[in-house]
C-alpha positions in Angstrom: -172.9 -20.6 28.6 -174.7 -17.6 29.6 -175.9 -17.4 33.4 -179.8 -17.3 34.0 -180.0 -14.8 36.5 -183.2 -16.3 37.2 -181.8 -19.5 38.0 -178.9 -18.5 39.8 -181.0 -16.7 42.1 -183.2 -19.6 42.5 -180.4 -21.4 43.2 -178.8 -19.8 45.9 -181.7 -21.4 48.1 -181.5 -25.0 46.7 -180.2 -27.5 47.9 -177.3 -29.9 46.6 -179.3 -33.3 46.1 -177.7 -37.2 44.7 -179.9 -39.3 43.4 -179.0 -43.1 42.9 -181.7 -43.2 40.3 -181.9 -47.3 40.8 -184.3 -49.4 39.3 -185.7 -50.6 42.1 -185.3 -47.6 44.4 -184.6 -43.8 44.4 -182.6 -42.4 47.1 -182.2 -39.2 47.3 -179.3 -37.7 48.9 -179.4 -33.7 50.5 -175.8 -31.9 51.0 -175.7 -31.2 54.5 -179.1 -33.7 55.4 -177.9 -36.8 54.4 -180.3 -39.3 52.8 -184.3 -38.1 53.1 -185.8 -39.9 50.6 -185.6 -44.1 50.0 -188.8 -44.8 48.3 -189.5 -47.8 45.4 -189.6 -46.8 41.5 -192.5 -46.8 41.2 -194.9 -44.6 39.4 -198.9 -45.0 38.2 -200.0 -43.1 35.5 -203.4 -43.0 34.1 -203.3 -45.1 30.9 -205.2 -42.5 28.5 -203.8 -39.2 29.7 -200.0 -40.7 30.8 -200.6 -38.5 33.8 -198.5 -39.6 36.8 -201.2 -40.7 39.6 -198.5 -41.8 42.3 -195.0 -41.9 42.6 -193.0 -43.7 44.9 -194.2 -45.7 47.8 -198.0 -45.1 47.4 -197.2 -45.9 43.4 -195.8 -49.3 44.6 -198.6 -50.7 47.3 -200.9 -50.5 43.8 -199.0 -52.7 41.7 -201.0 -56.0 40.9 -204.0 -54.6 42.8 -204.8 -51.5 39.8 -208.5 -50.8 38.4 -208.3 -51.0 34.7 -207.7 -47.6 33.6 -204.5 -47.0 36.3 -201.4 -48.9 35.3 -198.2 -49.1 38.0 -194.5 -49.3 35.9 -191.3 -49.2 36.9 -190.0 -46.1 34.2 -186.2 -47.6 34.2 -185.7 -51.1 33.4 -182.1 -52.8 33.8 -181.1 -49.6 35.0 -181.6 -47.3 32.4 -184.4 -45.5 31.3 -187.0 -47.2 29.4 -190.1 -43.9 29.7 -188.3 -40.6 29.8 -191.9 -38.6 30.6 -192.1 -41.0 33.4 -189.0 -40.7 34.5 -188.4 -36.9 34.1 -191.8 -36.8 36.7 -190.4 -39.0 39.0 -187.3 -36.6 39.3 -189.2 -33.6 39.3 -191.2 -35.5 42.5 -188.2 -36.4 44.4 -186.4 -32.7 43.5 -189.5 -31.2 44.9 -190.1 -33.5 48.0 -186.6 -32.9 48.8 -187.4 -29.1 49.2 -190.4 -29.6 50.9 -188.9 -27.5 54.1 -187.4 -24.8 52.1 -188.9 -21.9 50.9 -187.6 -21.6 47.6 -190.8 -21.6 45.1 -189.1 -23.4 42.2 -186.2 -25.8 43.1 -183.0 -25.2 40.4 -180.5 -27.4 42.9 -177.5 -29.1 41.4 -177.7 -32.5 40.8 -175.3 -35.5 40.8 -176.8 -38.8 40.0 -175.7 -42.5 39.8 -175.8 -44.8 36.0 -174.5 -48.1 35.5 -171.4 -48.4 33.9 -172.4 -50.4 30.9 -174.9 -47.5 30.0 -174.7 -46.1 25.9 -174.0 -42.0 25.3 -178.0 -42.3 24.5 -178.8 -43.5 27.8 -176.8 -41.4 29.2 -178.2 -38.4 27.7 -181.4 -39.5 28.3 -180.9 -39.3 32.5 -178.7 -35.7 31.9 -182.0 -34.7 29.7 -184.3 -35.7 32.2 -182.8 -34.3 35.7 -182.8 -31.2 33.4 -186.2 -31.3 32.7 -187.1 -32.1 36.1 -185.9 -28.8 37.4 -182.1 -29.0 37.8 -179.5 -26.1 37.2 -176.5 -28.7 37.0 -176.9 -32.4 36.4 -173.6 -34.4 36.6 -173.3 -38.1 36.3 -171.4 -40.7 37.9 -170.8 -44.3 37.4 -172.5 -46.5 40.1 -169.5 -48.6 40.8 -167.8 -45.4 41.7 -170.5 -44.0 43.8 -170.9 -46.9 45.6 -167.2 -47.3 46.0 -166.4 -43.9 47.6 -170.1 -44.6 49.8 -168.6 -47.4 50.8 -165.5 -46.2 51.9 -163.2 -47.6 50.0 -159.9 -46.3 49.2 -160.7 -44.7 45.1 -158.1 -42.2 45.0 -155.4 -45.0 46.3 -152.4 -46.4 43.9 -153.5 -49.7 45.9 -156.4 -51.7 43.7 -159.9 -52.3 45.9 -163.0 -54.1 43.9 -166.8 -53.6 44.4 -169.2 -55.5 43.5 -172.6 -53.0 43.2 -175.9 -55.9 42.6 -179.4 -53.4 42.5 -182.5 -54.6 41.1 -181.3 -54.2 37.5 -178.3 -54.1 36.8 -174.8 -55.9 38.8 -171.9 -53.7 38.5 -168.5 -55.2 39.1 -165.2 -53.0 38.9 -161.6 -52.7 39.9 -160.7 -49.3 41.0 -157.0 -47.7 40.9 -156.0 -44.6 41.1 -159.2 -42.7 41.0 -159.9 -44.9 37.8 -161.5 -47.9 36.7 -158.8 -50.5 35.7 -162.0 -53.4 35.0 -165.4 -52.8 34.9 -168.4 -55.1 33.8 -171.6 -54.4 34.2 -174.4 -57.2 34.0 -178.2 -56.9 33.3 -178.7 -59.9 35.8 -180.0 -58.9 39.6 -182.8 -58.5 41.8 -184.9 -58.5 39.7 -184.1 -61.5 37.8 -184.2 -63.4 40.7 -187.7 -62.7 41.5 -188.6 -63.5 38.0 -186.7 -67.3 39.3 -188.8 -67.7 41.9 -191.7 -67.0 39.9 -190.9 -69.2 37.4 -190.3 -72.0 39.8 -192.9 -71.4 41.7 -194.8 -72.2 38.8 -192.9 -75.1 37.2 -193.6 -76.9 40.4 -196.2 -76.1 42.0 -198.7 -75.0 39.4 -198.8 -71.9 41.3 -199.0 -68.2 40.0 -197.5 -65.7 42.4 -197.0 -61.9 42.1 -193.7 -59.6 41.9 -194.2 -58.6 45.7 -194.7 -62.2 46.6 -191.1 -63.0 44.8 -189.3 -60.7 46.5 -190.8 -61.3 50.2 -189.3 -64.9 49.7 -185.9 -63.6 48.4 -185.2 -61.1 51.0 -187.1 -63.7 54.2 -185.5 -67.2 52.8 -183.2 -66.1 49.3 -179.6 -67.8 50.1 -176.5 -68.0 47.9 -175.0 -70.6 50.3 -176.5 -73.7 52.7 -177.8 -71.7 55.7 -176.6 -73.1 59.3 -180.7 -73.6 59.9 -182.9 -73.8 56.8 -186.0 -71.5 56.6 -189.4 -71.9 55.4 -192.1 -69.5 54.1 -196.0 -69.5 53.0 -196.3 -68.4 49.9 -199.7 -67.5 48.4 -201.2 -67.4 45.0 -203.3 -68.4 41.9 -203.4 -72.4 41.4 -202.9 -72.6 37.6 -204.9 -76.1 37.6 -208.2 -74.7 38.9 -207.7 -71.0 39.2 -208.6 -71.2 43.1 -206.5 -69.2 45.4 -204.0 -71.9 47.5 -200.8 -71.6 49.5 -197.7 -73.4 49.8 -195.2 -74.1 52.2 -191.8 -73.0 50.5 -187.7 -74.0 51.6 -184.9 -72.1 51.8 -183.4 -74.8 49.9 -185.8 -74.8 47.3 -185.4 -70.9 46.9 -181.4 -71.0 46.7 -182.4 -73.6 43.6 -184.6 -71.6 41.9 -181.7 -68.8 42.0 -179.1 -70.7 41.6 -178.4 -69.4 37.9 -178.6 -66.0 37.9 -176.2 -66.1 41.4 -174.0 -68.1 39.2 -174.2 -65.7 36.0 -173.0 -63.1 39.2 -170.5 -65.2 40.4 -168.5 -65.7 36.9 -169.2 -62.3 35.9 -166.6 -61.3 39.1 -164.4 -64.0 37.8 -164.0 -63.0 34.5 -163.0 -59.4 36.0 -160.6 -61.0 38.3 -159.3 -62.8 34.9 -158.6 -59.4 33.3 -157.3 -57.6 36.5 -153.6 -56.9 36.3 -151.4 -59.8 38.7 -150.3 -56.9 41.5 -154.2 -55.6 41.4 -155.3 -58.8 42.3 -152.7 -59.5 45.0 -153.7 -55.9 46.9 -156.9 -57.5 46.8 -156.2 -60.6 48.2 -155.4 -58.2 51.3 -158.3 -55.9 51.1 -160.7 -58.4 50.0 -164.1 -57.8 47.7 -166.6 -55.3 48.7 -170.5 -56.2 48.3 -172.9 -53.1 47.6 -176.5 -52.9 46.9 -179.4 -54.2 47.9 -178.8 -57.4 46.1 -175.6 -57.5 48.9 -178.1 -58.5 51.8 -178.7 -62.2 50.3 -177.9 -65.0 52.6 -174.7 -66.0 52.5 -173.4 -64.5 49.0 -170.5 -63.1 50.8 -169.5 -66.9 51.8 -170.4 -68.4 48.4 -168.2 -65.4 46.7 -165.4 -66.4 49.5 -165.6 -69.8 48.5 -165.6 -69.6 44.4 -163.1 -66.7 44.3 -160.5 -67.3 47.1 -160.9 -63.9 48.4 -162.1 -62.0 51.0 -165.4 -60.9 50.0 -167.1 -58.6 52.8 -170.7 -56.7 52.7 -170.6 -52.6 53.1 -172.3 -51.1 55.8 -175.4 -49.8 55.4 -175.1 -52.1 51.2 -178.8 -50.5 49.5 -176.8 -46.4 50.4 -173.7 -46.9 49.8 -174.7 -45.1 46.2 -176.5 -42.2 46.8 -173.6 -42.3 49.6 -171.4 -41.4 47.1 -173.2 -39.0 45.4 -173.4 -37.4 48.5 -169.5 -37.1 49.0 -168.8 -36.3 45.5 -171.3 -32.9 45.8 -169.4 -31.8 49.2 -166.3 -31.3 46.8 -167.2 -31.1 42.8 -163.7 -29.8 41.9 -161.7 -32.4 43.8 -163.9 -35.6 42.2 -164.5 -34.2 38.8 -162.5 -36.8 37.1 -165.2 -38.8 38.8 -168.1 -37.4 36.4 -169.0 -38.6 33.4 -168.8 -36.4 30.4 -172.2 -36.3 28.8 -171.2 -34.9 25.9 -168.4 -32.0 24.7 -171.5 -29.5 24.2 -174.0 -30.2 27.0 -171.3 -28.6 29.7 -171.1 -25.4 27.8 
């Protein structure tokens, strides 16, 4: 691959940026800074011209509240990409807010950034092709299981087996790490996300009430519980009656809340069972000393480390700092390319060059 002079020369003054490109959130991840930028997925785009209105969290206080010509979306659904235009703007954004106190003109930094495990050579292409686009020299990916992993701290390169469970807002990632390698890996299109779509739903089913996506997930993150809490919460939650169409409150449990998730917390639950299942015998008896490690934001609900305790017979524990742990990784993987490069995914043989 010949070198752009250009672009090496813009390079020499960018910066090294990770991206945990989630579907929830982009962090972003500056070699050197740490993390500088945590802001929702969010982008509106004018419906007849596509153009990108507002990215980010500006992009996310519209959603539900839009005139009819602006349209908020989330451009990666389950983790992937579902619009590439949209999402290739959103990078360029977030590459160019990242360099907001440098003084290079165009950024051309290199660029590691976090996909689910499960994703298809297409998908993957598709976030390679759009970091490119965005304005990156390099793009490298890694699988978020890893990421989070080595953000987490746990010990990757080890002989000895550790487990993370990584639950974002699409996608749960559950693997078994050995040696550098992943020994089991699912990865599960049931997570945040799904459980606001519970609440919702149940919201609705008994109550006759209609509330939005924000509303959903203020309830999960103030009363959401995996497990009976030691004092039970409740929350006002406000919305369309379906009856009348008038607006009405209601006075929500925590106990009706763990109900209404109770499925997709069990779809979770069996998912980590069925890679326990397939984990070799003296994997699973290092982890019965090092326990399970929780990462994401989906790790902050009430008492899922106790509920995982109790199904699995392990040790399940929540990683510091769960929603970075990521973009963490990213982070640590960019401070020393050559050492983790049997972290990276291959794209494919000719897009290295």
């Amino acid at each position: 691959m010949a070198i752009n002079p250009l672009n090496w020369l813009l390079g020499l003054f960018s910066l090294d940026i990770g991206i945990d490109l989630g579907t929830a959130n982009t962090l972003v991840n500056v070699r050197g800074k740490g993390i500088i930028i945590n802001e929702p997925s969010w982008v509106a785009i004018d419906k007849r011209t596509k153009k990108p209105l507002a990215i980010g969290l500006q992009a996310k206080e519209m959603v539900g509240r839009t005139p009819t010509n602006v349209i908020a979306i989330r451009p990666l659904r389950d983790g992937v990409i579902a619009e590439f235009e949209i999402t290739q703007a959103m990078l360029g954004y977030f590459i160019g807010k990242a360099h907001q106190q440098t003084i290079v003109p165009m950024p051309r930094p290199r660029v590691v950034v976090g996909i689910p495990s499960g994703a298809t050579e297409v998908e993957k292409r598709a976030v390679y092709d759009a970091a490119m686009a965005a304005g990156a020299r390099e793009a490298y990916l890694i699988e978020e299981p890893k990421a989070a992993a080595l953000g987490a701290g746990l010990p990757v390169a080890d002989v000895r087996g550790s487990m993370i469970v990584d639950i974002g807002g699409g996608t749960t990632e559950v693997a078994v790490l050995s040696m550098g390698g992943v020994v089991v890996s699912r990865s599960l299109r049931v997570a945040g996300d799904e459980m606001d779509q519970d609440i919702i739903q149940y919201i609705r089913n008994k109550y006759n009430l209609l509330i939005g996506e924000r509303m959903a997930e203020q309830v999960k993150v103030n009363i959401g519980s995996a497990y009976p809490l030691p004092t039970e919460k409740t929350m006002v939650v406000r919305g369309r009656n379906l009856i009348n169409g008038l607006p009405e409150s209601v006075e929500v449990s925590s106990v009706e809340i763990r109900e209404a998730i109770a499925g997709s917390v069990q779809v979770i639950v069996d998912t980590i069972k069925d890679a326990l299942d397939e984990a070799p015998p003296e994997i699973v008896s290092d982890l019965m000393e090092a326990g399970v490690c929780l990462a994401g934001g989906g790790a902050q609900l009430q008492g899922l480390a106790e509920r995982l305790s109790d199904e699995l017979n392990l040790r399940v524990w929540v990683a510091e700092d769960p929603m970075t742990c990521v973009v963490r990784g990213t982070g640590i993987v960019l401070e020393d390319l050559d050492r983790f490069a049997e972290f990276l995914v291959d794209v494919d043989r000719n897009s290295r060059g």
